[in-house]
NUNULUM-214283 format. One record per atom (N, C-alpha, C, O): residue number from 0; atom name; x, y, z. Coordinates in Angstrom, 1 decimal, decimal comma. Last residue first. Layout:
pt num:NUM; atome:CA; x:X; y:Y; z:Z
...
***
This chain:
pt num:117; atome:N; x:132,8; y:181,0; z:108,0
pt num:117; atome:CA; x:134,2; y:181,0; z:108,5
pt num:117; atome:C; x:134,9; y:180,9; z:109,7
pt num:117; atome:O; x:136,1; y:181,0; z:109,6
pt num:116; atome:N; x:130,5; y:179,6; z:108,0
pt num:116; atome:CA; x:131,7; y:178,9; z:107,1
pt num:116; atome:C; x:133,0; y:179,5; z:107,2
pt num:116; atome:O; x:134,1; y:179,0; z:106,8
pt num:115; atome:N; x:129,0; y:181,8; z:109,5
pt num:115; atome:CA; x:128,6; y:180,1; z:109,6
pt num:115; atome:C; x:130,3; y:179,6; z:108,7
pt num:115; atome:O; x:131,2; y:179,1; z:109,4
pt num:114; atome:N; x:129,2; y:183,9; z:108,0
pt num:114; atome:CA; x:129,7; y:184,0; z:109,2
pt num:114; atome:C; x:129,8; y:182,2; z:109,5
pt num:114; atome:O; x:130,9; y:181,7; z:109,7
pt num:113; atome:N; x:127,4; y:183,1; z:105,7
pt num:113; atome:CA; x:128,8; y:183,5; z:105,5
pt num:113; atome:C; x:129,5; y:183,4; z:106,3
pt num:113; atome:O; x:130,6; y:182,9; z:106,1
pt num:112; atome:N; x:125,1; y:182,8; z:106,7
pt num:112; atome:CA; x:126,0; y:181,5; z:105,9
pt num:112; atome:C; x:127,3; y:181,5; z:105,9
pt num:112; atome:O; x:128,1; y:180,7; z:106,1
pt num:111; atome:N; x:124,0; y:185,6; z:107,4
pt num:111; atome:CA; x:124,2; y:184,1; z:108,8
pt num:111; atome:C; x:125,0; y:183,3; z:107,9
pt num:111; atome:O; x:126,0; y:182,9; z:108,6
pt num:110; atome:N; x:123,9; y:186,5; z:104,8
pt num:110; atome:CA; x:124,9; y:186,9; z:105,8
pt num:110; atome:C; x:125,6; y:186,2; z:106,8
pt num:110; atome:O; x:126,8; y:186,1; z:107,2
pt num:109; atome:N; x:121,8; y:184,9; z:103,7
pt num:109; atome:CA; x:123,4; y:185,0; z:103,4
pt num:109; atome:C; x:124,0; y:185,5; z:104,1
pt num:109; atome:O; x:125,0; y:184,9; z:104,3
pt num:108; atome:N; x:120,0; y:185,6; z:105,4
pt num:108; atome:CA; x:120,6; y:183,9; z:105,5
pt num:108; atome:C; x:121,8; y:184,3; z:104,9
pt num:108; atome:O; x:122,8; y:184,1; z:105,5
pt num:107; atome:N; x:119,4; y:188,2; z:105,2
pt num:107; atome:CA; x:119,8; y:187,9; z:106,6
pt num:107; atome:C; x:120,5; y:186,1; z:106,1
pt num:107; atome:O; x:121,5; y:185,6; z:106,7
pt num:106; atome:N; x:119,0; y:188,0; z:102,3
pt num:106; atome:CA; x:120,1; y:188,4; z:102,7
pt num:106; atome:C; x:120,3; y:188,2; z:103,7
pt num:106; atome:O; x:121,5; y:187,9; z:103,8
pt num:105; atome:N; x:116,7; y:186,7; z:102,5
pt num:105; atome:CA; x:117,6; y:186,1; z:101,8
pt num:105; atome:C; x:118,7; y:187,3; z:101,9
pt num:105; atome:O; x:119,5; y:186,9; z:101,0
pt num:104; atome:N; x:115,2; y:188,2; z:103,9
pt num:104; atome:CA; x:115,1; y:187,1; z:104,7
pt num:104; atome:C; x:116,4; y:186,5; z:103,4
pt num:104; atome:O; x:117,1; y:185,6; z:103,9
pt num:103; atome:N; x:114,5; y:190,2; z:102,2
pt num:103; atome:CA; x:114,9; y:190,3; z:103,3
pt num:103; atome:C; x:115,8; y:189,8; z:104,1
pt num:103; atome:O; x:116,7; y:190,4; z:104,7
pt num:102; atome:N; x:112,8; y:188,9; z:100,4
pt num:102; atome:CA; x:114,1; y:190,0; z:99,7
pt num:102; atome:C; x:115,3; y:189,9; z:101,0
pt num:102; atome:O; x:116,5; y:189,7; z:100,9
pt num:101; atome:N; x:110,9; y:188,7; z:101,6
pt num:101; atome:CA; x:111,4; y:187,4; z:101,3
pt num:101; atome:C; x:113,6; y:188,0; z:100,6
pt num:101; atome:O; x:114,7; y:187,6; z:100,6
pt num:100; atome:N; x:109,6; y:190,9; z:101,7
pt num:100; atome:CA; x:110,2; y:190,1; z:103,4
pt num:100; atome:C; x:111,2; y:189,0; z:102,7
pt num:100; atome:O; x:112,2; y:188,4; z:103,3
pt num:99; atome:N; x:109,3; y:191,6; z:99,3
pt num:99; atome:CA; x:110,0; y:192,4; z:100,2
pt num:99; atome:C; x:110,4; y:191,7; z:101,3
pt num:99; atome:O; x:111,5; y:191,8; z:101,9
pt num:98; atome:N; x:107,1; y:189,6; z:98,1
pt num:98; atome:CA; x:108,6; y:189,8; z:97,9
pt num:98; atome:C; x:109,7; y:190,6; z:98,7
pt num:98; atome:O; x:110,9; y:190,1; z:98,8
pt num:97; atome:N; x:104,9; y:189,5; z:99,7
pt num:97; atome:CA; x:106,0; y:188,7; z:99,8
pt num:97; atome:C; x:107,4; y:189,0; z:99,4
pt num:97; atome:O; x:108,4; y:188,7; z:100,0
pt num:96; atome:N; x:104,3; y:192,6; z:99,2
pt num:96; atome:CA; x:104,8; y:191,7; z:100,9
pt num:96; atome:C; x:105,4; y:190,6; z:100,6
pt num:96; atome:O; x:106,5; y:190,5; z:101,1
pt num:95; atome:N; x:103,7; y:191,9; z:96,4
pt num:95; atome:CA; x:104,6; y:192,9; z:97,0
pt num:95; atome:C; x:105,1; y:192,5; z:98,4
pt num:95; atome:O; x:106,2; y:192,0; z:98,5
pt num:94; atome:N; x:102,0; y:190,2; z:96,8
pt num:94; atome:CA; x:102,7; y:189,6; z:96,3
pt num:94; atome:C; x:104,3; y:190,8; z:96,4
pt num:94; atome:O; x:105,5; y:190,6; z:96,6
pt num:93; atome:N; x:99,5; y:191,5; z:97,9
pt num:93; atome:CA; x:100,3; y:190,1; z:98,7
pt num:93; atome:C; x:101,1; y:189,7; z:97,6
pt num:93; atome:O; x:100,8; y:188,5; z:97,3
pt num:92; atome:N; x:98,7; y:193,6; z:96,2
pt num:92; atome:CA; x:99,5; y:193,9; z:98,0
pt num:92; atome:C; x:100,0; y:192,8; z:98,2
pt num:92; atome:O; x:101,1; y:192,9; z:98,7
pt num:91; atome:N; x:98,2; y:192,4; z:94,0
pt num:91; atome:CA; x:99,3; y:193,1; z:94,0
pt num:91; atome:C; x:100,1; y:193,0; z:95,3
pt num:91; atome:O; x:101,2; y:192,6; z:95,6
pt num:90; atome:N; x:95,6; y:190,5; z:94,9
pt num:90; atome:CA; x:97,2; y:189,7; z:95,0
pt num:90; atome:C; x:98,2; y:190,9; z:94,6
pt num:90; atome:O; x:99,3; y:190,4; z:94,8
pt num:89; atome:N; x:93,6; y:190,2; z:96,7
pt num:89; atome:CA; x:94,2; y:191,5; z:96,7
pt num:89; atome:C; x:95,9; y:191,3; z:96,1
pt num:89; atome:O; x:96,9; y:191,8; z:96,6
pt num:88; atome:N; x:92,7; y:186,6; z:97,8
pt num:88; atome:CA; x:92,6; y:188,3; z:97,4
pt num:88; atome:C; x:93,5; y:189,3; z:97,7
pt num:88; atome:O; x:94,1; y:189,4; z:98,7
pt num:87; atome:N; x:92,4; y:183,8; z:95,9
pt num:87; atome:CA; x:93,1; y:184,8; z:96,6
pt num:87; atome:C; x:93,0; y:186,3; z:96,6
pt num:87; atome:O; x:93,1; y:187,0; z:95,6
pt num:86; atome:N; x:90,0; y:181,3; z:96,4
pt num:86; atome:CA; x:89,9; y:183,0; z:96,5
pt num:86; atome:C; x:91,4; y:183,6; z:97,1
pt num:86; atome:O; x:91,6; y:183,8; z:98,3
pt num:85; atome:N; x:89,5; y:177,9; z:94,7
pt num:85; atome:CA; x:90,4; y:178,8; z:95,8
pt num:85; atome:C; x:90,7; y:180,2; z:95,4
pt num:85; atome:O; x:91,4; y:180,5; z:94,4
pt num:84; atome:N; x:86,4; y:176,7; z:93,8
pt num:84; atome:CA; x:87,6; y:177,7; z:93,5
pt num:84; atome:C; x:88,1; y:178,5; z:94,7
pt num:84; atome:O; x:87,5; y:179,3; z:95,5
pt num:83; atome:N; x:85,4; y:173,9; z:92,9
pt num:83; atome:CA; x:85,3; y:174,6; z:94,0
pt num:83; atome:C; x:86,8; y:175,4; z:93,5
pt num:83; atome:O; x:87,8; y:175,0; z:92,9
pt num:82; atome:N; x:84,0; y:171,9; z:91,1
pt num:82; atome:CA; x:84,4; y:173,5; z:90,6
pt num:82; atome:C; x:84,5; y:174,2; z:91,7
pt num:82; atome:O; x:83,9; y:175,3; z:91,7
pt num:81; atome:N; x:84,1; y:169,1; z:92,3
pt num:81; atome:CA; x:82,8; y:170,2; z:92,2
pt num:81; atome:C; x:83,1; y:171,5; z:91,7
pt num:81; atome:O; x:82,3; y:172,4; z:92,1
pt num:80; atome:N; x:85,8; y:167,1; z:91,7
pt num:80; atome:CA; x:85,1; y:167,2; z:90,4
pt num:80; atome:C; x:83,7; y:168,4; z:91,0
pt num:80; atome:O; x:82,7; y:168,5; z:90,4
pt num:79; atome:N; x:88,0; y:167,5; z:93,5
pt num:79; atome:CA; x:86,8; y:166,7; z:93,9
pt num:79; atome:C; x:85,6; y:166,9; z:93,1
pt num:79; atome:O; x:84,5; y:166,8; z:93,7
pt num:78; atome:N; x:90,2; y:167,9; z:91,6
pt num:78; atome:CA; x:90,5; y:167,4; z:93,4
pt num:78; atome:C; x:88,9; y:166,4; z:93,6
pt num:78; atome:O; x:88,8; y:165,2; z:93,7
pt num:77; atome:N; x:89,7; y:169,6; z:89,6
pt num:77; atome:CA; x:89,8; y:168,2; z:89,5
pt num:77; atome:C; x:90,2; y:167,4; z:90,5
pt num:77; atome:O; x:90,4; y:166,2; z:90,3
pt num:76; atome:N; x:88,4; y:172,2; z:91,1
pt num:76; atome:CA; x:87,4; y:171,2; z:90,3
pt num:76; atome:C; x:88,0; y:169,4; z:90,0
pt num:76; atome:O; x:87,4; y:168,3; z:90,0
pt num:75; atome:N; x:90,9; y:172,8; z:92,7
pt num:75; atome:CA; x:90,3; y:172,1; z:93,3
pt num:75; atome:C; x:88,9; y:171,2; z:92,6
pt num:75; atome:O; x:88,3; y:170,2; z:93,1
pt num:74; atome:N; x:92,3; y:174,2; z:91,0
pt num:74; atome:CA; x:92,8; y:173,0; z:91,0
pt num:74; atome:C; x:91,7; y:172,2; z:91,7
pt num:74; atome:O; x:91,5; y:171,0; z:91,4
pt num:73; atome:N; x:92,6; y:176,9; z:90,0
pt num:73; atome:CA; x:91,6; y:175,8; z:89,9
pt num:73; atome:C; x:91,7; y:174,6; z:90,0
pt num:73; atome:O; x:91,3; y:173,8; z:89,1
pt num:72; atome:N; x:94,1; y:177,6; z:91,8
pt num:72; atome:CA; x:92,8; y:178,5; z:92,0
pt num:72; atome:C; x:92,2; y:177,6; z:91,3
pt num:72; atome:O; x:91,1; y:177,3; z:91,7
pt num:71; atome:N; x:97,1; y:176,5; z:91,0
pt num:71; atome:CA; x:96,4; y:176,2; z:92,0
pt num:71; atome:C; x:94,5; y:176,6; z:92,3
pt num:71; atome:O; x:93,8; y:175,9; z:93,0
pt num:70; atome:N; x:97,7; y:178,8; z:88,9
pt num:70; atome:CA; x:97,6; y:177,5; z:88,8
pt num:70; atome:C; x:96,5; y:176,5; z:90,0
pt num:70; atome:O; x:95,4; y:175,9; z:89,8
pt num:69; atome:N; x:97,7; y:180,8; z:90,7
pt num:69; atome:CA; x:97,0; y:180,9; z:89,3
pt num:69; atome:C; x:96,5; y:179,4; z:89,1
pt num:69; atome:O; x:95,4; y:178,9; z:89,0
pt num:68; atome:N; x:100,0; y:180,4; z:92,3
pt num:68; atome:CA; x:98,9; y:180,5; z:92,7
pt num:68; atome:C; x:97,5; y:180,5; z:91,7
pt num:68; atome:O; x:96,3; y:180,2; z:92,1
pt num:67; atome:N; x:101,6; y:179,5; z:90,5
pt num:67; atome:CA; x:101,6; y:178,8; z:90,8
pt num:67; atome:C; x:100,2; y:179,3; z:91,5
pt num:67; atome:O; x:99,2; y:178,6; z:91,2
pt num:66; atome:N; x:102,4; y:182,6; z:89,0
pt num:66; atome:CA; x:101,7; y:181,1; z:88,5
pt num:66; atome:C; x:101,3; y:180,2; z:89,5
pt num:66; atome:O; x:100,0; y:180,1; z:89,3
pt num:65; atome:N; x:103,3; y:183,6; z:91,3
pt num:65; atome:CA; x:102,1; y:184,1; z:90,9
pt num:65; atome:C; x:101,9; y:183,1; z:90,2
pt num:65; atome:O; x:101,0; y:182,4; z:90,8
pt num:64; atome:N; x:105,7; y:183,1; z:91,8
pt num:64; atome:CA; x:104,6; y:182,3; z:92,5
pt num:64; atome:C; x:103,2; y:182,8; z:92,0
pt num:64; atome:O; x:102,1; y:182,3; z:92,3
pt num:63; atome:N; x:107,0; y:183,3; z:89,3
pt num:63; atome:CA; x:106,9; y:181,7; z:89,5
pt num:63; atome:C; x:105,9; y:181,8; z:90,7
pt num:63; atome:O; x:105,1; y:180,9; z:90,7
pt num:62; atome:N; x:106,4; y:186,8; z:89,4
pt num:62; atome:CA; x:106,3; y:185,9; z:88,2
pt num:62; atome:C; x:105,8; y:184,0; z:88,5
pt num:62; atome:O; x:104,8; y:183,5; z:88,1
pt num:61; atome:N; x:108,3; y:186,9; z:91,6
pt num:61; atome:CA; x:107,3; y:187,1; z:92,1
pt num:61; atome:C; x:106,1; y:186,6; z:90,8
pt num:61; atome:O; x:105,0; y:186,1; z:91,1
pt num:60; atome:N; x:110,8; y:184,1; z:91,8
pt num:60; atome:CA; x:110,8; y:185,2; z:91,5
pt num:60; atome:C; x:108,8; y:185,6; z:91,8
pt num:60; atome:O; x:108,1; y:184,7; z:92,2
pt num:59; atome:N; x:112,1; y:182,5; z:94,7
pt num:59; atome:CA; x:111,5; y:182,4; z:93,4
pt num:59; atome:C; x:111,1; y:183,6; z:93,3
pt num:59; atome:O; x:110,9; y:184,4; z:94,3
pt num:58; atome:N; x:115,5; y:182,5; z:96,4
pt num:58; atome:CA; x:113,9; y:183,1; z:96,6
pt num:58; atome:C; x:113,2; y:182,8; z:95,3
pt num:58; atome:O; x:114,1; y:182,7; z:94,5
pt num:57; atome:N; x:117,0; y:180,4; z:98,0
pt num:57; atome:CA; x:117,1; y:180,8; z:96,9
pt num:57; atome:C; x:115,5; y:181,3; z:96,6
pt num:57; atome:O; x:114,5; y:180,5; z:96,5
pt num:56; atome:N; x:119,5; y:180,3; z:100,6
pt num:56; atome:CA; x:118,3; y:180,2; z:100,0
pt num:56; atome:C; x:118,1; y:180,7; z:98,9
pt num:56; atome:O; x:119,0; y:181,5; z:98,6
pt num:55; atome:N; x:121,8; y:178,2; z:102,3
pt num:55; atome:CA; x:121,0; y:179,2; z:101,6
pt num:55; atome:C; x:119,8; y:179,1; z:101,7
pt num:55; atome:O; x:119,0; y:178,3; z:102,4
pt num:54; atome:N; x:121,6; y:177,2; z:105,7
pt num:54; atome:CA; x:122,7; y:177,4; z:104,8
pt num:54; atome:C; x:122,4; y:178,5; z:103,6
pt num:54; atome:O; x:122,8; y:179,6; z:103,8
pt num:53; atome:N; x:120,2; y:177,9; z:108,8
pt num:53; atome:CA; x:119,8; y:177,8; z:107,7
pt num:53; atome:C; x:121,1; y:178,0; z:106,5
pt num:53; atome:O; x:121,7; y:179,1; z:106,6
pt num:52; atome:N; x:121,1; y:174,7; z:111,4
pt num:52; atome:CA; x:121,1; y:176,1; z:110,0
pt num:52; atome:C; x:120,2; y:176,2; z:109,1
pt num:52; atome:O; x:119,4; y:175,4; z:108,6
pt num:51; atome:N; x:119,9; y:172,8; z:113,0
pt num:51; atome:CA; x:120,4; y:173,9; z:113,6
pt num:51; atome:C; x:121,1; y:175,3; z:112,6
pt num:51; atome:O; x:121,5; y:176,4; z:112,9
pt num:50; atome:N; x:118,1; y:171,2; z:111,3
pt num:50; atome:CA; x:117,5; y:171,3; z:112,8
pt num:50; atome:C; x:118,5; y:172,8; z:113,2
pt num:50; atome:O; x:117,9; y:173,7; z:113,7
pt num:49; atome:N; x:119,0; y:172,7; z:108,3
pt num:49; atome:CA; x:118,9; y:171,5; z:109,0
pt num:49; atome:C; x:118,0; y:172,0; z:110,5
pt num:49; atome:O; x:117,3; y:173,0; z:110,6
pt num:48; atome:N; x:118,4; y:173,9; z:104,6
pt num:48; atome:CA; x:118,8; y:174,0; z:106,1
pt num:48; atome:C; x:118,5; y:172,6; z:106,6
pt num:48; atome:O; x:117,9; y:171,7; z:106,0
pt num:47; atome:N; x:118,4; y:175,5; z:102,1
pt num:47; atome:CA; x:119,2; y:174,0; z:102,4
pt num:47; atome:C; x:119,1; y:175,1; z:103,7
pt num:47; atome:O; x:119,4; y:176,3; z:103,9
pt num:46; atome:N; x:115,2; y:176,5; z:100,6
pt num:46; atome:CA; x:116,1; y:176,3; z:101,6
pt num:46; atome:C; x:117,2; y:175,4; z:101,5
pt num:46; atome:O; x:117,0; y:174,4; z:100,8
pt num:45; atome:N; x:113,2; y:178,4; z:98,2
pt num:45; atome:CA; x:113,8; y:176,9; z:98,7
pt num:45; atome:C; x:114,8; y:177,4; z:99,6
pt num:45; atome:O; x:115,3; y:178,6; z:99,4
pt num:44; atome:N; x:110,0; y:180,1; z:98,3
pt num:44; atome:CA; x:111,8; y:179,9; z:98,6
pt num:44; atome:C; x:111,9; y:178,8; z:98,5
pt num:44; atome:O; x:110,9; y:178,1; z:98,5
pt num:43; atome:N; x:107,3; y:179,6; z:97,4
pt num:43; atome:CA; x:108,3; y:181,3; z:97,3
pt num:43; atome:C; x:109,6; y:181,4; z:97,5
pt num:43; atome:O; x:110,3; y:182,3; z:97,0
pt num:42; atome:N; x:105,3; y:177,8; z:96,4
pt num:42; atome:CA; x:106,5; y:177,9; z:97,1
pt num:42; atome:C; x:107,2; y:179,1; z:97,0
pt num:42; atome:O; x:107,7; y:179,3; z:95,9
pt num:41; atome:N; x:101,9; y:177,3; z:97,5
pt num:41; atome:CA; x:102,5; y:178,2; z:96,1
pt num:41; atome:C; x:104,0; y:178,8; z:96,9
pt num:41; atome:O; x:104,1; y:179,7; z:97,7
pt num:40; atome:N; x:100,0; y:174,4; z:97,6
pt num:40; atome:CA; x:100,9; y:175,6; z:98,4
pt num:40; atome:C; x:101,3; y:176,2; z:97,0
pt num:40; atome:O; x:101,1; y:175,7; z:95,9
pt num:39; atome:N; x:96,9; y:172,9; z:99,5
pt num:39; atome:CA; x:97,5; y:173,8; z:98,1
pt num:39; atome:C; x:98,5; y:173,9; z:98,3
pt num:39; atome:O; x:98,7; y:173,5; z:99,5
pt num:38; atome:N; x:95,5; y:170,0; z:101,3
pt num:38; atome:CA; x:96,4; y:171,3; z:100,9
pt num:38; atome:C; x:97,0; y:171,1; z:99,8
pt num:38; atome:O; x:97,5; y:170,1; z:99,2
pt num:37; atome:N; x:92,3; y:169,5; z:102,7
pt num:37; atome:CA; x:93,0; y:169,3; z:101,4
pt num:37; atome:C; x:94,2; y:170,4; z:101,3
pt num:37; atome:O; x:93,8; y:171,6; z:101,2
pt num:36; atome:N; x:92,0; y:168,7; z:105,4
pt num:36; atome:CA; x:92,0; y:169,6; z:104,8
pt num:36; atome:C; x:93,0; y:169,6; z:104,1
pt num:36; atome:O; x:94,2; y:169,7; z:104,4
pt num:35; atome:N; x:91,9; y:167,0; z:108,0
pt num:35; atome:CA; x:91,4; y:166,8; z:106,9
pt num:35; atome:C; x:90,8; y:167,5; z:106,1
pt num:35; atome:O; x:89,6; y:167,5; z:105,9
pt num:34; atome:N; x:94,2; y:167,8; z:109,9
pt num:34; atome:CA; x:93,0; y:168,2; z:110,0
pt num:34; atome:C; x:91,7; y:167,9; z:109,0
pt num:34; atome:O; x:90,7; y:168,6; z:109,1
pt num:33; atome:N; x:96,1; y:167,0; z:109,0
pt num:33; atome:CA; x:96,2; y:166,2; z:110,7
pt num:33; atome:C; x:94,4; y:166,7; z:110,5
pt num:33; atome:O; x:93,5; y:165,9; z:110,8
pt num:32; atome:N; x:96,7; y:168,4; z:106,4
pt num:32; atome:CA; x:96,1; y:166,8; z:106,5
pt num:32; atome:C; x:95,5; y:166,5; z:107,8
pt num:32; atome:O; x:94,5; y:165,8; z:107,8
pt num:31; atome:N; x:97,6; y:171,0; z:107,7
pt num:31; atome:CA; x:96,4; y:170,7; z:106,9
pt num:31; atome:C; x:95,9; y:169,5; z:106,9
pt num:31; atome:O; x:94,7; y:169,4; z:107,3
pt num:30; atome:N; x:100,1; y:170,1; z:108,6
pt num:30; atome:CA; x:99,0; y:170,2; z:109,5
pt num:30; atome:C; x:97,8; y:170,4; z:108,6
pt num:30; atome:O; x:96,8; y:169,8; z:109,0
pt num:29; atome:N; x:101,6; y:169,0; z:106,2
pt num:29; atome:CA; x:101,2; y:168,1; z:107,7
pt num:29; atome:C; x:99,9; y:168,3; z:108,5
pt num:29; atome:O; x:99,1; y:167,6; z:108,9
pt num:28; atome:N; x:102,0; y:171,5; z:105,2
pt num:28; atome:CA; x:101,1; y:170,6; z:104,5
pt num:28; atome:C; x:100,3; y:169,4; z:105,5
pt num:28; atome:O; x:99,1; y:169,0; z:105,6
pt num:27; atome:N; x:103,3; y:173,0; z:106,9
pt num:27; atome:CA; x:101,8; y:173,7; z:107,0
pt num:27; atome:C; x:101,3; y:172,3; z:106,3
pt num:27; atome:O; x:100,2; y:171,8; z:106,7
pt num:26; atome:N; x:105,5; y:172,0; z:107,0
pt num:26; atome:CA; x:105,0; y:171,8; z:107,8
pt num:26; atome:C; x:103,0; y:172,2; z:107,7
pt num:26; atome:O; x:102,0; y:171,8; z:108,2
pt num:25; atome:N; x:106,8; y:172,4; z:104,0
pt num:25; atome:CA; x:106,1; y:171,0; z:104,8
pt num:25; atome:C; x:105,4; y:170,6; z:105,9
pt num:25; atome:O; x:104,8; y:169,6; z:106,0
pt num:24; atome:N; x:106,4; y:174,8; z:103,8
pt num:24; atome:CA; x:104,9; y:174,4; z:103,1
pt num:24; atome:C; x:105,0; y:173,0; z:103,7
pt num:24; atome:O; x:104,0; y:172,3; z:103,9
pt num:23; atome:N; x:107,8; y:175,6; z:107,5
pt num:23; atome:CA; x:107,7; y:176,0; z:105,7
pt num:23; atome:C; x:106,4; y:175,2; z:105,2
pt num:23; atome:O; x:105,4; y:175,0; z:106,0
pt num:22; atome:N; x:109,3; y:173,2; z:109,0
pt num:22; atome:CA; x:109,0; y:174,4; z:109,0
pt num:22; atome:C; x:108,8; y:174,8; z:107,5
pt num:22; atome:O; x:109,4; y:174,4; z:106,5
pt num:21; atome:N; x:110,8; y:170,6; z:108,9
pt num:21; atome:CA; x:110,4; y:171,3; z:110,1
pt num:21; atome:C; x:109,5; y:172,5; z:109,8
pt num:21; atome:O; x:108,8; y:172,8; z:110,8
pt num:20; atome:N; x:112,5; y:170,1; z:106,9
pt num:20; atome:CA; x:111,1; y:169,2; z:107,0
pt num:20; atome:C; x:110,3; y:170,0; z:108,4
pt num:20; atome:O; x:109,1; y:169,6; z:108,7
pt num:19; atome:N; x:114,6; y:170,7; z:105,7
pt num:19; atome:CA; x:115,3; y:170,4; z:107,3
pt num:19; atome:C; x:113,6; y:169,5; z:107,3
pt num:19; atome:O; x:113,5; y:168,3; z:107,7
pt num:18; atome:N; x:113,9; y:172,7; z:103,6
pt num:18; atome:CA; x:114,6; y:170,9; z:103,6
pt num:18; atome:C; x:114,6; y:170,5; z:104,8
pt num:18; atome:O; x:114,9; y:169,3; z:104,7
pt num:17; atome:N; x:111,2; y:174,0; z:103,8
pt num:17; atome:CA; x:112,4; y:174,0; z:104,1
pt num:17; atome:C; x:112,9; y:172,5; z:104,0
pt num:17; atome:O; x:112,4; y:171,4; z:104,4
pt num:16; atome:N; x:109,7; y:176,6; z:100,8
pt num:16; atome:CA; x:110,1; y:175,0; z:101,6
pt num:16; atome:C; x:111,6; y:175,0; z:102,2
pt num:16; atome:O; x:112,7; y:175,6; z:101,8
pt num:15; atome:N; x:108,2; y:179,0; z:102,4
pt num:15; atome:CA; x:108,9; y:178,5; z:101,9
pt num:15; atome:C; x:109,2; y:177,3; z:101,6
pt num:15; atome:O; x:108,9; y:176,6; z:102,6
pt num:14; atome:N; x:104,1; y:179,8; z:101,0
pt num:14; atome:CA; x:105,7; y:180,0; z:102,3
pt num:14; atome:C; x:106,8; y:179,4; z:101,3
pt num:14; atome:O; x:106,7; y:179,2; z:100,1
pt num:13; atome:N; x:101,4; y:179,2; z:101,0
pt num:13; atome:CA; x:102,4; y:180,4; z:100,6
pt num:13; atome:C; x:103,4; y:180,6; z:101,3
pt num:13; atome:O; x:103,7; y:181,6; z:102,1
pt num:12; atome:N; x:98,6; y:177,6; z:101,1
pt num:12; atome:CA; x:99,9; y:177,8; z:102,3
pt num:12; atome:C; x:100,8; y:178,6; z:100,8
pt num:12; atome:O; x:100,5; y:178,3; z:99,7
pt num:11; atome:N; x:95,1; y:176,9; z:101,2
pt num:11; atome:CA; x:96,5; y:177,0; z:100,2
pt num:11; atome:C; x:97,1; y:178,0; z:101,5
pt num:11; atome:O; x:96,5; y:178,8; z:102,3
pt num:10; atome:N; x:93,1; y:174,7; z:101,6
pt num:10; atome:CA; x:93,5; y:175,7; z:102,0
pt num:10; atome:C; x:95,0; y:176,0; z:101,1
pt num:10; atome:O; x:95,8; y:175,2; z:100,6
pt num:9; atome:N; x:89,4; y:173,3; z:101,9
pt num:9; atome:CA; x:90,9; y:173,4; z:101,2
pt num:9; atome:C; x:91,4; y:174,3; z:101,8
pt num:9; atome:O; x:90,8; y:175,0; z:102,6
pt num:8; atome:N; x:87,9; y:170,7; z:103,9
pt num:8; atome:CA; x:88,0; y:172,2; z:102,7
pt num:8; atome:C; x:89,7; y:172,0; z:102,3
pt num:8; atome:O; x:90,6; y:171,2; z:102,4
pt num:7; atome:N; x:87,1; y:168,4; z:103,5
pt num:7; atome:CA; x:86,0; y:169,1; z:103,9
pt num:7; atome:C; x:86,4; y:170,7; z:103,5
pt num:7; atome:O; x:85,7; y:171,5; z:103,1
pt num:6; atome:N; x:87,5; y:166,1; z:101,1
pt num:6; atome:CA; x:88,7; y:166,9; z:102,2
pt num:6; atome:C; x:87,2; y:167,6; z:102,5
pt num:6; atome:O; x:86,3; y:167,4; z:101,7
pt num:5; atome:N; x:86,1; y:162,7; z:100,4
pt num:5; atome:CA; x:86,4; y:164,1; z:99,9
pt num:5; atome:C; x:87,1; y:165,1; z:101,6
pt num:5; atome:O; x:87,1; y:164,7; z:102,8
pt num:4; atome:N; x:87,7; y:159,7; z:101,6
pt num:4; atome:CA; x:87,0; y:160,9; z:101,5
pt num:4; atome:C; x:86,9; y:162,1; z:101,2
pt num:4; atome:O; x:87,7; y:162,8; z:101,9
pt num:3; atome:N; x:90,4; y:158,6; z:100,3
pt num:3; atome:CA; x:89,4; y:158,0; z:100,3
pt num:3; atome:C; x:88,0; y:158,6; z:100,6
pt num:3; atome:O; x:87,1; y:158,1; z:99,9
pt num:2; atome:N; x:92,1; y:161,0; z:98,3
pt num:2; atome:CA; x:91,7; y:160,4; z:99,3
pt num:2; atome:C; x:90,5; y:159,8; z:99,4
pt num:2; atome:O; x:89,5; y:160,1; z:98,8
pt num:1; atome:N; x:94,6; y:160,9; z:95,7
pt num:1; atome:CA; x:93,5; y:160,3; z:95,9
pt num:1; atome:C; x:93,3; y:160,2; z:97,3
pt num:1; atome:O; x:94,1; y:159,5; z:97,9
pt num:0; atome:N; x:97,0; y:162,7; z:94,4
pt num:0; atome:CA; x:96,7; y:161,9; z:95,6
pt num:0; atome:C; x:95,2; y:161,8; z:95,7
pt num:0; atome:O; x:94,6; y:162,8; z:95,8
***
């Protein structure tokens, strides 16, 4: 994506995507733009949900987001050709937290799905 002015910063989002479009990296992406602020994201779930479920989910492993954040840290030299490098820090602790809530959060949906279809 090409913008017509360089973004004034960057920011990288770490969530889920939700299909419903409401919440997750679609929404953080929206608001990074509203703000003209180039967004990253490194997806950790996918969803099928709507305005009033969440149906599954399917967590990525802690391996797929760690690339992607890897990937992303230098993304921004070919964004705006100045070698600006996105700082994640302390990624053992933040990839442990992720995994655990995310661990979490996909059994609470299976459980809610299960109840939901019968």
């Amino acid at each position: 994506m090409q913008n017509a002015t360089p973004p004034r910063a960057y920011a990288l989002t770490i969530a889920g995507s939700d299909s419903g479009g409401g919440a997750g990296i679609q929404a953080d992406l929206r608001a990074f733009a509203s703000q003209g602020v180039f967004g990253l994201s490194a997806i950790t779930a996918v969803t099928a949900q709507n305005s009033r479920a969440v149906d599954a989910v399917q967590v990525l492993s802690q391996r797929m987001v760690r690339a992607q954040i890897d990937a992303v840290q230098n993304t921004t030299s070919t964004v705006d050709g100045g070698g600006n490098k996105i700082t994640v820090p302390d990624m053992p602790s933040l990839l442990g937290a992720l995994a655990a809530g995310l661990a979490g959060l996909a059994a609470a949906v299976g459980r809610a799905a299960r109840r939901n279809k019968k």
